[in-house]
DRENMARFI-748504 format. One record per residue (C-alpha): x, y, z; residue number from 1. Coordinates in pm, 1 decimal. Layout:
# residues N
ATOM        c1        c2        c3    k
ATOM         X         Y         Z  NUM
...
This chain:
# residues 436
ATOM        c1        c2        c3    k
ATOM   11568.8    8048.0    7947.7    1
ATOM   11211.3    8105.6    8058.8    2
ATOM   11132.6    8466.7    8248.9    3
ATOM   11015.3    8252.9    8559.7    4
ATOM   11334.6    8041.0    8534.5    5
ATOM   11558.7    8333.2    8537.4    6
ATOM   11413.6    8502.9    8776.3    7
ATOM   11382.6    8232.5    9060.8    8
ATOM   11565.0    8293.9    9333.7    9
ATOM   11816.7    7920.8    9306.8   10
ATOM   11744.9    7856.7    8956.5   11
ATOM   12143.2    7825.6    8931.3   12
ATOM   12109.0    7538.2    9211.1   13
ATOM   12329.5    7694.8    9456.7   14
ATOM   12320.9    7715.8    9828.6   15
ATOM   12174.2    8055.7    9974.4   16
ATOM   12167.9    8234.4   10306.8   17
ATOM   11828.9    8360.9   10362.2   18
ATOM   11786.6    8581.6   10655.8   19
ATOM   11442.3    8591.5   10818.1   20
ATOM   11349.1    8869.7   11023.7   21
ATOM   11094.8    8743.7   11329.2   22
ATOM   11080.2    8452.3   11540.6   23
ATOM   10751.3    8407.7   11565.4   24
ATOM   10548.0    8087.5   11353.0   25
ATOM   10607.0    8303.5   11036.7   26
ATOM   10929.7    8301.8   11073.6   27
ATOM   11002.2    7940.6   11143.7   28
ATOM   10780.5    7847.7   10913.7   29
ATOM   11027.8    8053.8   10654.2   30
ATOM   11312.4    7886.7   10802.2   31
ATOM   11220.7    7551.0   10833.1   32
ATOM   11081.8    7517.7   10436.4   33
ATOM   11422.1    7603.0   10346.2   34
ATOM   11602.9    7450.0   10569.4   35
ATOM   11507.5    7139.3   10453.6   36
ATOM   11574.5    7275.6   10089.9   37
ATOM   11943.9    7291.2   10217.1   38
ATOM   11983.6    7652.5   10233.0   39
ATOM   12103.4    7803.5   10538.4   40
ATOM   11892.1    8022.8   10720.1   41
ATOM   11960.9    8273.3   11015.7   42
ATOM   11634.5    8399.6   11195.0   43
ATOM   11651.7    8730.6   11359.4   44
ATOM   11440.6    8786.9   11666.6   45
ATOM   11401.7    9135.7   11848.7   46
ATOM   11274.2    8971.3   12161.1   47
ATOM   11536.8    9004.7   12453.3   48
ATOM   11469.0    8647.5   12562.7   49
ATOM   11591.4    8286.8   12356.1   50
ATOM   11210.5    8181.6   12358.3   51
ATOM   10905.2    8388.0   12319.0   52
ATOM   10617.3    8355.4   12556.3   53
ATOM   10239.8    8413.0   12578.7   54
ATOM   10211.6    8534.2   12219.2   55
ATOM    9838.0    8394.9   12209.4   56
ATOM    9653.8    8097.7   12290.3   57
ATOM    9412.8    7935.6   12081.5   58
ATOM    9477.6    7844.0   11687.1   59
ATOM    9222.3    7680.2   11457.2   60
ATOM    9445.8    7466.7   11232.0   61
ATOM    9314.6    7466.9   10882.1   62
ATOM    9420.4    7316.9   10614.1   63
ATOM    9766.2    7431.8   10571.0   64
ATOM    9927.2    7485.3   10910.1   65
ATOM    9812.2    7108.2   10895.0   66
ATOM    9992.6    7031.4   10549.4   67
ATOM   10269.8    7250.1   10674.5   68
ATOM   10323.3    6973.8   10983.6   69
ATOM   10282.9    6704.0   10788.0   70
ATOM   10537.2    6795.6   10547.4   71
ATOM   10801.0    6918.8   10843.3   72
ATOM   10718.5    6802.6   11166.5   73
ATOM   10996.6    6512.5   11281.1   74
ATOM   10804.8    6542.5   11625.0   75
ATOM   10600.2    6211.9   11710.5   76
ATOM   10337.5    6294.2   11925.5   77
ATOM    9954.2    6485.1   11865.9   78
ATOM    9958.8    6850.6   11737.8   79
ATOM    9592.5    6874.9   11825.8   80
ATOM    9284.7    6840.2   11957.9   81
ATOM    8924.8    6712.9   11815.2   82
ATOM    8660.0    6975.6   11759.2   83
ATOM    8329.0    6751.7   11630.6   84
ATOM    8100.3    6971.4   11590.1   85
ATOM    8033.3    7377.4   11552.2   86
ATOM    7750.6    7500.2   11757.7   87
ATOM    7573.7    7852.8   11834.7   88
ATOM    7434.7    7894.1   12180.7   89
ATOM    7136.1    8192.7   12250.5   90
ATOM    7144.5    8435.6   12535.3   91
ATOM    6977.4    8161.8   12789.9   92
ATOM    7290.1    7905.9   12657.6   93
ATOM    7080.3    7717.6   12465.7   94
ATOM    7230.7    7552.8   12123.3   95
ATOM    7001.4    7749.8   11872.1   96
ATOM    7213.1    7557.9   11565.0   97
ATOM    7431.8    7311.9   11545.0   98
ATOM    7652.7    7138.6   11288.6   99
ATOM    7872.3    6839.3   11288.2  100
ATOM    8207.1    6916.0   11161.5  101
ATOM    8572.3    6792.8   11231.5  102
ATOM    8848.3    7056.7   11282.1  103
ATOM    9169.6    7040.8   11499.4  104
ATOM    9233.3    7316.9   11714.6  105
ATOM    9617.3    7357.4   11837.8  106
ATOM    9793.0    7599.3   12102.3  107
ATOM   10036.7    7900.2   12000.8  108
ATOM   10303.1    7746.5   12268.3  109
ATOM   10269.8    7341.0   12115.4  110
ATOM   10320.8    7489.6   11749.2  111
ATOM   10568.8    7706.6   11861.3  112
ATOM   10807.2    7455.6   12039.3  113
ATOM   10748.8    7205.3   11760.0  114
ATOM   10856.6    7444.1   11526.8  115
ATOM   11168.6    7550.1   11743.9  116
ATOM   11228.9    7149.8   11784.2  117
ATOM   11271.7    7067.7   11404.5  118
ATOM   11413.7    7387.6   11312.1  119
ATOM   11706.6    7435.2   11558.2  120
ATOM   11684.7    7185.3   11774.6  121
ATOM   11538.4    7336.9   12093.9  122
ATOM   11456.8    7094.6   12424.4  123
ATOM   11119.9    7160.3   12549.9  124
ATOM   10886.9    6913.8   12777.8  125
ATOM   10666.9    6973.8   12455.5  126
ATOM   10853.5    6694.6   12275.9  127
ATOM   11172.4    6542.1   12134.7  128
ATOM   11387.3    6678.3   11976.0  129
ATOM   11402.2    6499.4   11595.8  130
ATOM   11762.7    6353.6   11477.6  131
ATOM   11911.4    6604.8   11220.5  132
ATOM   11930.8    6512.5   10811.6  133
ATOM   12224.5    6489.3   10670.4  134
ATOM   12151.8    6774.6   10372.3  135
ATOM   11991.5    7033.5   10560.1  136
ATOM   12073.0    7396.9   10552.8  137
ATOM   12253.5    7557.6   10875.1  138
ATOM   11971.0    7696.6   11092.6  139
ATOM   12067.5    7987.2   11317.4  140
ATOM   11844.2    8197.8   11584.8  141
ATOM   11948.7    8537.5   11714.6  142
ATOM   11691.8    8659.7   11990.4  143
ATOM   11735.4    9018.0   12108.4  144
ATOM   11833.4    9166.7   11729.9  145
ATOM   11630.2    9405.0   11629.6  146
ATOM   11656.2    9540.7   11283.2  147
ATOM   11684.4    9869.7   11233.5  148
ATOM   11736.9    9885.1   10844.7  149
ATOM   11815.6    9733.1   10527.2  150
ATOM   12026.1    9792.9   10237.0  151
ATOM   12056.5    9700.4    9908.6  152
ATOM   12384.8    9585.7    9766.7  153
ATOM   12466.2    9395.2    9473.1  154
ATOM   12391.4    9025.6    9468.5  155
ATOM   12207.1    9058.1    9816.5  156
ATOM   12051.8    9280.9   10138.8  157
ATOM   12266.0    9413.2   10383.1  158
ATOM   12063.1    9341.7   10715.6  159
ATOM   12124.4    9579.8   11022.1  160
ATOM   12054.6    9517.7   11364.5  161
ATOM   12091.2    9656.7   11717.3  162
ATOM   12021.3    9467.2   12073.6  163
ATOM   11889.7    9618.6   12375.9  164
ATOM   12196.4    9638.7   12551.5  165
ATOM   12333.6    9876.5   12280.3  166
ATOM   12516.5    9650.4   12050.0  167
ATOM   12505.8    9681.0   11669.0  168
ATOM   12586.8    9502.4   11384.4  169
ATOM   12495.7    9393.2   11028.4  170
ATOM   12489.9    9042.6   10778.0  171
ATOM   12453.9    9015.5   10445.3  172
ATOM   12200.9    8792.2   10316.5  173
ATOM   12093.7    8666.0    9975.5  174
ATOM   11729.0    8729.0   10013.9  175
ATOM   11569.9    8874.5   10325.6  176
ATOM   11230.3    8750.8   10456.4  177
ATOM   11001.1    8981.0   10655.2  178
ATOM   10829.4    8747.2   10863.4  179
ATOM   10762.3    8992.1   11199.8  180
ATOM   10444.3    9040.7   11194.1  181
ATOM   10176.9    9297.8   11137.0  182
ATOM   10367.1    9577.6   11291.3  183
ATOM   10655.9    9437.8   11044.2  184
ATOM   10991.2    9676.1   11083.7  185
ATOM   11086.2    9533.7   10713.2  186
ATOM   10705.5    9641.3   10595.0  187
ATOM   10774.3    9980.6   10673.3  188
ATOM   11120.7   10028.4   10587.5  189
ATOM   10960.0    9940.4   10204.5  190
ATOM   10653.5   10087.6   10235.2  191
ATOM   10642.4   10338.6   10527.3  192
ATOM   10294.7   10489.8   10442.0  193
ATOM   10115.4   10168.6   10502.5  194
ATOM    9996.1   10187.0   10833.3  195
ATOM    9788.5    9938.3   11057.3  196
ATOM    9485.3   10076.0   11172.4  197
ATOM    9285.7   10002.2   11492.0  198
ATOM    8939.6    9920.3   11366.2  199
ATOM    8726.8    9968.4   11630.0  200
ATOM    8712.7    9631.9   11893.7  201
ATOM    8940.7    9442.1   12092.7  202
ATOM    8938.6    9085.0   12130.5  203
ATOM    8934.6    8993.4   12500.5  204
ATOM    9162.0    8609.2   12540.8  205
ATOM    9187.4    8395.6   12793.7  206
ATOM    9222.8    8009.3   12890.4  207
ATOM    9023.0    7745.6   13210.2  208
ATOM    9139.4    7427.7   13269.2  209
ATOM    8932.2    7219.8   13135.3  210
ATOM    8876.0    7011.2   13509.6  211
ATOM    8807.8    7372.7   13666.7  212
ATOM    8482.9    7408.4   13416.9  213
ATOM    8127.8    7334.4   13560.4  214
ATOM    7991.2    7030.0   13414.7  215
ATOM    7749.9    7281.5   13202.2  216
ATOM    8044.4    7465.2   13108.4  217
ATOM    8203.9    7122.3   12946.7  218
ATOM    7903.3    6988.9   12787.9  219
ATOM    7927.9    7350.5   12575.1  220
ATOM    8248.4    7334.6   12507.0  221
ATOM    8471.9    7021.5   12500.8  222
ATOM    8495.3    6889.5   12166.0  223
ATOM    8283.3    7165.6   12019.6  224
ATOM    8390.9    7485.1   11864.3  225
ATOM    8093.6    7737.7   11986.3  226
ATOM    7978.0    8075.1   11954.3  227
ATOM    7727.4    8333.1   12062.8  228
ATOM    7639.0    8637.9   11910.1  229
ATOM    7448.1    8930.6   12044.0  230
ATOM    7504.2    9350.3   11945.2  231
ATOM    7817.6    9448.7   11940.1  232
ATOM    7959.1    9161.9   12063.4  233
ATOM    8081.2    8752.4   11984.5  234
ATOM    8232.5    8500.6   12183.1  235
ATOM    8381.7    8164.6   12058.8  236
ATOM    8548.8    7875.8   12255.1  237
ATOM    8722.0    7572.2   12163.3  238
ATOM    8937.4    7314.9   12303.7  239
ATOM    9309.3    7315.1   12264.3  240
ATOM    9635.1    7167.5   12436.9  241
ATOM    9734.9    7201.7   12783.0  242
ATOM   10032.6    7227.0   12995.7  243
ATOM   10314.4    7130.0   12759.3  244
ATOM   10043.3    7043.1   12450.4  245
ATOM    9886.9    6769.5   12663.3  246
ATOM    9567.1    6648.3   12507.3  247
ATOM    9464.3    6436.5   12757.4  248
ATOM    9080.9    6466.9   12831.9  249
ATOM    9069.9    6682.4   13183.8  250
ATOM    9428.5    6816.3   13108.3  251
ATOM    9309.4    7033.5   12847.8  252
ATOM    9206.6    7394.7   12768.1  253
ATOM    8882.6    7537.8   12701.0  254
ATOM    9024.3    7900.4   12522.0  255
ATOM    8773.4    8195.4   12446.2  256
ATOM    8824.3    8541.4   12243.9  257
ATOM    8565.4    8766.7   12296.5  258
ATOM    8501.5    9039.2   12097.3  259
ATOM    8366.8    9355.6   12191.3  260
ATOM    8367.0    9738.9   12092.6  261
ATOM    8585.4    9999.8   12214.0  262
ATOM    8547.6   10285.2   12029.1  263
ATOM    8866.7   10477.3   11891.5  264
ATOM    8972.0   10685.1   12215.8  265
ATOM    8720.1   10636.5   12461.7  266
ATOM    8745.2   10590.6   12769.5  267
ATOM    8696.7   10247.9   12808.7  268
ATOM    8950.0   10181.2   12525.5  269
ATOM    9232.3   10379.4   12752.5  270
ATOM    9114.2   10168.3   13080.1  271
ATOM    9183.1    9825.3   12931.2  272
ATOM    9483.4    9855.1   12720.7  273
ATOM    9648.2   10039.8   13010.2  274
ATOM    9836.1    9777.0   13261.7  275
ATOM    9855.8    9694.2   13563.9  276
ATOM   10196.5    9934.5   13617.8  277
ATOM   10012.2   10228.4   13469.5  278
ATOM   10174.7   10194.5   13092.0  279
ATOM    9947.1   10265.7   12829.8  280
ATOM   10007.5    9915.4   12565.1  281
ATOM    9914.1   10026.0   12219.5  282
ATOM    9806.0    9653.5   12044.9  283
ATOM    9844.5    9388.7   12244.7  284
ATOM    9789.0    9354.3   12625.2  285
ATOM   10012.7    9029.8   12782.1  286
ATOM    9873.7    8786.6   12989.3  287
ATOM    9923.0    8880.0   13324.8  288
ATOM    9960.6    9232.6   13291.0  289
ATOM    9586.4    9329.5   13247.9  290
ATOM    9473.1    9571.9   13525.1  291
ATOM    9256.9    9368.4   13805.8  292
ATOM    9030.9    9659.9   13820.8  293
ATOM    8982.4    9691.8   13471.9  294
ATOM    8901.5    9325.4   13431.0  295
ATOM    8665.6    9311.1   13726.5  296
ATOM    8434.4    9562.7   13503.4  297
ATOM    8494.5    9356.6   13174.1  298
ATOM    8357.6    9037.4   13402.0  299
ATOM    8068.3    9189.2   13524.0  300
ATOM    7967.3    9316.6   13183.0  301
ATOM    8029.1    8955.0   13051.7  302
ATOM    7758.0    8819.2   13331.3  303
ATOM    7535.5    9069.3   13192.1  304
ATOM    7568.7    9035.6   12798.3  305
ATOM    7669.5    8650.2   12762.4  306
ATOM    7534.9    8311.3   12780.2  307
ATOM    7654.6    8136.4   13123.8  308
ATOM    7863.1    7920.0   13003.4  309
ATOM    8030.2    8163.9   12831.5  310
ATOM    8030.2    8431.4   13136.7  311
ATOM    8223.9    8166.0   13350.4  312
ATOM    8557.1    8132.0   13144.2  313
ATOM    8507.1    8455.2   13095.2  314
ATOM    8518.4    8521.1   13498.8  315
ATOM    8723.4    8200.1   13546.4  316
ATOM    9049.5    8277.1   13318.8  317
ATOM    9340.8    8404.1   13544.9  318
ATOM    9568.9    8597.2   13302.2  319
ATOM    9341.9    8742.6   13062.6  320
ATOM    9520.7    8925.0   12760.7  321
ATOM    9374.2    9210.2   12514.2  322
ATOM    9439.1    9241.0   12156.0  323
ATOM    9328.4    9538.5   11956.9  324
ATOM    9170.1    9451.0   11612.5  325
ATOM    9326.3    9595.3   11346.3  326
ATOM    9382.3    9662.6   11004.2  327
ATOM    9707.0    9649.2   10773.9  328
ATOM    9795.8    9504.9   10385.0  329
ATOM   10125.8    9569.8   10166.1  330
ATOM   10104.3    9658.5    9820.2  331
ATOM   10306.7    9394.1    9708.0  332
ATOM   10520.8    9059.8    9876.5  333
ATOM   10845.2    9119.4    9660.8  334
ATOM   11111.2    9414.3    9663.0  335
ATOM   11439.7    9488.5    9544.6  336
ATOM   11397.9    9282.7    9264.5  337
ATOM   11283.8    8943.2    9421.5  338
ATOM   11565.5    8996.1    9738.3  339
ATOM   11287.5    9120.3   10003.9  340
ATOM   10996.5    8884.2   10028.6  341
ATOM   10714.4    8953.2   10286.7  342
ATOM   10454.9    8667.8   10469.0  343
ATOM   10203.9    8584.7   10702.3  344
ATOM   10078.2    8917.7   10840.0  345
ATOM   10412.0    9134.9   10752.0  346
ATOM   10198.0    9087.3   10384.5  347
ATOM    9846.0    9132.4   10502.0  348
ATOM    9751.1    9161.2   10887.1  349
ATOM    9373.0    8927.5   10852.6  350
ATOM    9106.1    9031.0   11156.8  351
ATOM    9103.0    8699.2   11408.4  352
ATOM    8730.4    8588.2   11247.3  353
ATOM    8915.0    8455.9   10930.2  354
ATOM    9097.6    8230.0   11137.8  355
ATOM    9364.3    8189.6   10919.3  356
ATOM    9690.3    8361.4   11010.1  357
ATOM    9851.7    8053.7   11146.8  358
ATOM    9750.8    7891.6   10819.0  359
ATOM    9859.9    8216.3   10593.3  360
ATOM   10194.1    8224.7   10738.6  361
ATOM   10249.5    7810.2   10668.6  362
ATOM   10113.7    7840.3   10278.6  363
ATOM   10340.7    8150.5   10221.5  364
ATOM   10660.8    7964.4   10376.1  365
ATOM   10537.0    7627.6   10165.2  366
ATOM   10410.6    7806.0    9843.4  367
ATOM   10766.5    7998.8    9840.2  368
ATOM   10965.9    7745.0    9896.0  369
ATOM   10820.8    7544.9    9582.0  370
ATOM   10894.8    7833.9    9401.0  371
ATOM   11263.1    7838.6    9552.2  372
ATOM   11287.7    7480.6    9436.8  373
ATOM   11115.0    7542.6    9072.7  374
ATOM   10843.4    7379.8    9194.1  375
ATOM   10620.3    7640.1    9083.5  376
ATOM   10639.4    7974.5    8871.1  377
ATOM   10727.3    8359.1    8968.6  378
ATOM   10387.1    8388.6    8831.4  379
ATOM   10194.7    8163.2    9005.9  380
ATOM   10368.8    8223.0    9320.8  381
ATOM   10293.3    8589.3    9302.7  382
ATOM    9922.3    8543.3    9234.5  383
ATOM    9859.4    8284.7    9484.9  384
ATOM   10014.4    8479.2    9758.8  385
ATOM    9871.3    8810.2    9719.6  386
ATOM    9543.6    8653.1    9616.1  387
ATOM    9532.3    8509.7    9943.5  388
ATOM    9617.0    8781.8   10125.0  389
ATOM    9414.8    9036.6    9984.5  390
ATOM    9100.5    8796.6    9957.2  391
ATOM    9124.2    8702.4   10326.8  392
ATOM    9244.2    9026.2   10451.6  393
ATOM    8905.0    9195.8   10326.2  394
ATOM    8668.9    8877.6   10419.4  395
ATOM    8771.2    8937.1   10735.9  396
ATOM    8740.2    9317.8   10733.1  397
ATOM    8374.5    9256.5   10612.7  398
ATOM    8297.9    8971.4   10892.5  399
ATOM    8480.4    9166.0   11174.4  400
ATOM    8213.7    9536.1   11054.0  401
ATOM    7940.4    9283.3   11037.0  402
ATOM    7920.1    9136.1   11340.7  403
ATOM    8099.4    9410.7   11579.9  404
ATOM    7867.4    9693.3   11400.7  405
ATOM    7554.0    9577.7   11212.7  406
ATOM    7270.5    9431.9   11361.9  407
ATOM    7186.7    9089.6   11142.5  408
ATOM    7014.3    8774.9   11224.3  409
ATOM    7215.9    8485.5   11341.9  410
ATOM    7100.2    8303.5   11008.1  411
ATOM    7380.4    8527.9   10823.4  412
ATOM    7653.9    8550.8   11071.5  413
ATOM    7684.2    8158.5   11048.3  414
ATOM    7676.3    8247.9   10663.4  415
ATOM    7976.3    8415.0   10705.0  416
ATOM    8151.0    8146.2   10946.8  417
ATOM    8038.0    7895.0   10697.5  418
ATOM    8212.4    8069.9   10392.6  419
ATOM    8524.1    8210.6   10613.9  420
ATOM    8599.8    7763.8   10617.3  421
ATOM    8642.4    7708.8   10270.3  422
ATOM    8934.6    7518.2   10222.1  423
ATOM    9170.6    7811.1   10042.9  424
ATOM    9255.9    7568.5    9767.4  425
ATOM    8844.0    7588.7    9643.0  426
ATOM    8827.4    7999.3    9690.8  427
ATOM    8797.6    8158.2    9369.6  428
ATOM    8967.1    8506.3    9385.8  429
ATOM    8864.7    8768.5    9166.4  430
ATOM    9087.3    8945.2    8933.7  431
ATOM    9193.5    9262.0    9161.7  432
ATOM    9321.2    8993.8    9399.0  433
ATOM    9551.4    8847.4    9146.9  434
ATOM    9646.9    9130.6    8976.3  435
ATOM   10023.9    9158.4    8990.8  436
């Protein structure tokens, strides 16, 4: 028998119980490949509540969180919406360059329930819920179980967990996946020197009704996906679903992230990642919970640094959110001999400008599961998966210090955009991105 063949994870055919650790699109990405491979999956999710909320807003769908629908979506109805063209505006709002150019831009909370739909059967107004297939795996979803650690032990992982009301417990799984993100609890239970860094900037989020927008404001941004640049700052909007993934024209979204500095503890940094309650977040800032006054400044400095168009979502959004840009890869995707996988940004946490988390997290599930099935080898598995994720991880490292901190004309900032949308299957990693 072949190295690759021994070594896969079902190369004996059997059925396995593969427990995924977060809840998030990772996650169900994970558990929805191998569901339909007819293994039985349990996700565990440390979030007290059954569904997750406001975990972001806009998501460019690229390639593979498209192939990644199209190969397990059951869900009959749009995932997206229409972007026709990529644009740049200039300080006064006028388009300086322009490009046509078809991409489909989704919501967090459509994928999300589509995802929960097909994998274990969740009602949402989002959709209908898909028939199950005979041949399936069992898919199970545990919200509020946190894990606390893992154990090797024999043929498998011994997973423990504890909830917030005190309860603890453990389950023994075949193979564990670490799927919770880029503050992953598996991550540093493997690797606890890897840290994720805060590089520097926060991107400021936010949604308008599309029908609330000024007719100036709609003309920039329906149907477009368009940025502006200036020192030290970018903004980018797009259109994406609205109330329960509508993409009815007027019913939509026009979302924005803004990025601007805040340097490493200033004092500016402390004022808008502290909430409305007086707690100090450290990453992420929900919607809803950003501090009125600290917003009021961030809108007045948006009137005075961006395009108009831009400046009124800015000042029109009503439950902004914060994230802080940062920094984290693992060494490797596979521990304890092939019983610990990591994906999406457990493996390698990429800056927002790649846009390409969502899509990361669907070729790791899909790209895994082939190998699962022998569709592929340990070999190419393993150098497709950390080529990936170091590749993009430092494109976007490089994109994020050259627009947030250098000073460069526009010319080579839509360079960078330009290169960041090559489909992954033509990228070309070099050899210390495959190295395994």
């Amino acid at each position: 028998m072949a190295r690759d063949e021994a070594e896969s994870p079902t190369c004996n055919g059997t059925t396995k119980h593969f427990v995924i650790v977060g809840g998030s699109l990772g996650g169900l990405a994970a558990g929805l490949a191998l569901k339909e491979l007819g293994h039985d999956t349990t996700i565990l999710e440390r979030t007290a509540t059954p569904l997750l909320h406001d975990q972001g807003a806009g998501i460019v769908a690229g390639g593979d969180t498209l192939e990644f629908f199209e190969r397990y979506n059951r869900c009959d109805r749009p995932i997206a919406v229409t972007s026709r063209r990529r644009q740049y505006l200039n300080k006064d709002g006028e388009i300086v360059h322009k490009r046509d150019m078809i991409q489909s831009m989704t919501s967090w909370d459509l994928t999300y329930h589509l995802m929960r739909a097909n994998y274990d059967r969740v009602e949402s107004p989002y959709c209908e819920v898909p028939a199950p297939v005979p041949g399936h795996g069992k898919a199970t979803h545990l919200h509020d179980h946190c894990v606390t650690d893992i154990e090797d032990e024999g043929d498998g992982v011994r997973v423990f967990w504890k909830t917030s009301k005190g309860e603890e417990g453990n389950m023994l799984a075949n193979i564990l996946i670490g799927a919770d993100g880029p503050s992953s609890t598996v991550r540093k239970l493997l690797c606890p020197k890897v840290e994720r860094v805060y590089a520097g900037y926060c991107a400021l989020r936010g949604t308008v009704p599309e029908h609330e927008a000024s007719e100036e404001a709609r003309e920039a941004f329906c149907e477009r996906f368009t940025f502006f640049h200036g020192p030290g700052v970018q903004i980018l909007t797009y259109l994406i679903p609205g109330k329960n993934g509508t993409v009815e024209p007027g019913e939509r979204l026009i979302n924005f992230v803004y990025y601007t500095n805040f340097p490493e503890g200033s004092a500016e940094l402390e004022e808008i990642m502290t909430d409305k309650d007086g707690n100090r977040r450290r990453i992420t800032m929900p919607p809803g919970m950003t501090d009125p006054k600290a917003w009021e400044k961030q809108k007045a400095i948006a009137r005075e640094r961006l395009p108009p168009q831009f400046a009124e979502v800015v000042c029109g959004t009503k439950k902004p959110f914060v994230q802080c840009v940062t920094d984290v890869i693992s060494p490797d995707h596979e521990f304890m001999g092939g019983k610990v996988v990591l994906i999406g940004d457990s493996l390698a946490g990429f800056r927002p400008h790649t846009v390409a988390s969502t899509s990361q997290a669907a070729f790791d599930a899909m790209i895994y599961t082939d190998y699962v099935s022998g569709k592929v080898t340990r070999e190419e598995w393993k150098k497709q998966t950390m080529g990936y994720a170091r590749y993009i991880q430092k494109r976007g490292v490089e994109m994020g210090e050259r627009s947030q901190h250098q000073r460069l004309p526009l010319e080579e900032l839509i360079h960078d955009r330009d290169v960041a949308s090559t489909p992954r299957e033509q990228e070309v990693y070099p050899e210390w991105a495959t190295a395994i």
